[in-house]
N, C-alpha and C positions, 0 to 999 in steps of 0.2 A: 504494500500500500504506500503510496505518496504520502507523503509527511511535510507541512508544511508549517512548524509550531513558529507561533510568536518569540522574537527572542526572549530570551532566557532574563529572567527576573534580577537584578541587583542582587544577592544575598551575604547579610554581613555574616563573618567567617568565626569560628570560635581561635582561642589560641590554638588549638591544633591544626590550622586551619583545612575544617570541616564548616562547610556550612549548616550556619544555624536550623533547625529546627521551627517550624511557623504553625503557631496556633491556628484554630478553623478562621477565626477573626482575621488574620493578616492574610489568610490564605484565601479570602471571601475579597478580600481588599484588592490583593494582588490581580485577581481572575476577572473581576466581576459578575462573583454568582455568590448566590445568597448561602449564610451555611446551612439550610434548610437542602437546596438542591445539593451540596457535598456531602451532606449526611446521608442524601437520599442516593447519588451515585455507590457511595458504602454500601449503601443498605441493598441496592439491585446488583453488585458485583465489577462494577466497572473501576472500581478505585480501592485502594488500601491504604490504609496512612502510614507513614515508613515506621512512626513507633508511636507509642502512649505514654505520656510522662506518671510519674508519681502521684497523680490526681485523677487519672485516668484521664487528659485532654487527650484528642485525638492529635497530631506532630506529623507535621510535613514537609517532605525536601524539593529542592528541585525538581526533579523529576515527577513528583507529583504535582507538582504546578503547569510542567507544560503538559502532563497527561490532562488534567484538567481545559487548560486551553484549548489543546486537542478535540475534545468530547464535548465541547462547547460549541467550537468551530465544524464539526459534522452536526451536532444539533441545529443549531441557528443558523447559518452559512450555507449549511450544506441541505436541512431540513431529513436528517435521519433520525429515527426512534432510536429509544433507548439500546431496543431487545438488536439491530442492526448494529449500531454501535459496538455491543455485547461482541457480536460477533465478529465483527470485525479487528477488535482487541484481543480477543483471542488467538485468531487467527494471524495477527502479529507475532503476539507472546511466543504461540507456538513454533511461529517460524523461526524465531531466534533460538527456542531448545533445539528446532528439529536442525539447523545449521549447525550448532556446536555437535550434536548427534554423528553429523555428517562427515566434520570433520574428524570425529573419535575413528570414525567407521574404518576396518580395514577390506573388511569383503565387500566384495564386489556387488553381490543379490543386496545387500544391508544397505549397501550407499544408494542401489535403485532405488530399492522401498523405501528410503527416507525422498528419495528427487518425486520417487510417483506421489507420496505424500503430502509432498509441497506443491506440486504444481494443482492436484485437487485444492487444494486449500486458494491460490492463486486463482484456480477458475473457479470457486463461488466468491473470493472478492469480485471480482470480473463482470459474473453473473449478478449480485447487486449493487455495483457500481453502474451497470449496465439497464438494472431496473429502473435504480432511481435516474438515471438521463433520459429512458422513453418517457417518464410519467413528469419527468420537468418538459420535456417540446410537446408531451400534449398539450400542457398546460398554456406554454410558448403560443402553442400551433392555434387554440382555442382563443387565447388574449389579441392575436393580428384579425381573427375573424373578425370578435366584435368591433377593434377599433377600425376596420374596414367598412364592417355597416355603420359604425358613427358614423366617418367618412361622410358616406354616400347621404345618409342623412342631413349631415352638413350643409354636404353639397347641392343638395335639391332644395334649402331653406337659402340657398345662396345663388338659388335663383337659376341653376346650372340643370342635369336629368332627373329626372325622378330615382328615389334611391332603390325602388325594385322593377327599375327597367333593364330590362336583357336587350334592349336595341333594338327591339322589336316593336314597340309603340303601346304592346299589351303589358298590364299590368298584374 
């Protein structure tokens, strides 16, 4: 999958330099989502908090910021569901085990079965990447119709053909 994340957030460093740790607050701040919807990514499987402090807050790193942005940007941007989304992170995650997998691999049948496995996983990305494009140019194809009949509409209040003449004189 194409990956397109917002750059990567300022994060101040501890003395080891590790980066800090960011409560739901700063990480709500950071994204622009409420921490209702990060709770609720948690809650449907799409996110993990890298740890939990001694209070039990939930603690977030980098990486969970731009996963965040991510799943934002297929949401809003891009208009995918959750449950798509879902899949589609997985289908990442996965490729990155089945890659190291790949490279452990010494036999020959083992390295196929991890390629055939990854290219299935590449054709249902493919497959609803490819979904959601026909149901965005319906959508497209439908929006030029009506502003067509405005148009024409328009155009017959402007004095020009009538807006459901075919050339023919009948209406």
């Amino acid at each position: 999958m194409v990956r397109n994340p917002a750059p990567a957030a300022r994060q101040p460093t501890s003395a080891a330099n590790e980066p800090r740790l960011l409560r739901i607050q700063e990480v709500a701040a950071e994204t622009g989502l409420t921490p209702r919807s990060i709770r609720y990514y948690e809650e449907f499987g799409l996110l993990q908090p890298a740890a939990r402090s001694p209070g039990d807050y939930r603690l977030y790193d980098p990486s969970d910021l731009e996963r965040l942005r991510f799943i934002r940007g297929l949401r809003d941007d891009a208009g995918f569901s959750l449950a798509e989304i879902g899949l589609l992170l997985e289908d990442e995650a996965a490729r990155g085990r089945d890659a190291e997998r790949f490279r452990a691999a010494e036999d020959h049948e083992e390295r196929k079965a991890i390629l055939r496995g990854l290219l299935d996983r590449v054709d249902r990305q493919v497959s609803t990447l490819e979904e959601k494009a026909t149901r965005i140019r319906a959508m497209i194809d439908e929006a030029h119709g009506r502003r067509s009949h405005l148009r024409a509409h328009l155009a017959e209040l402007e004095g020009g053909r009538p807006a459901h003449d075919d050339g023919t004189g009948v209406r």
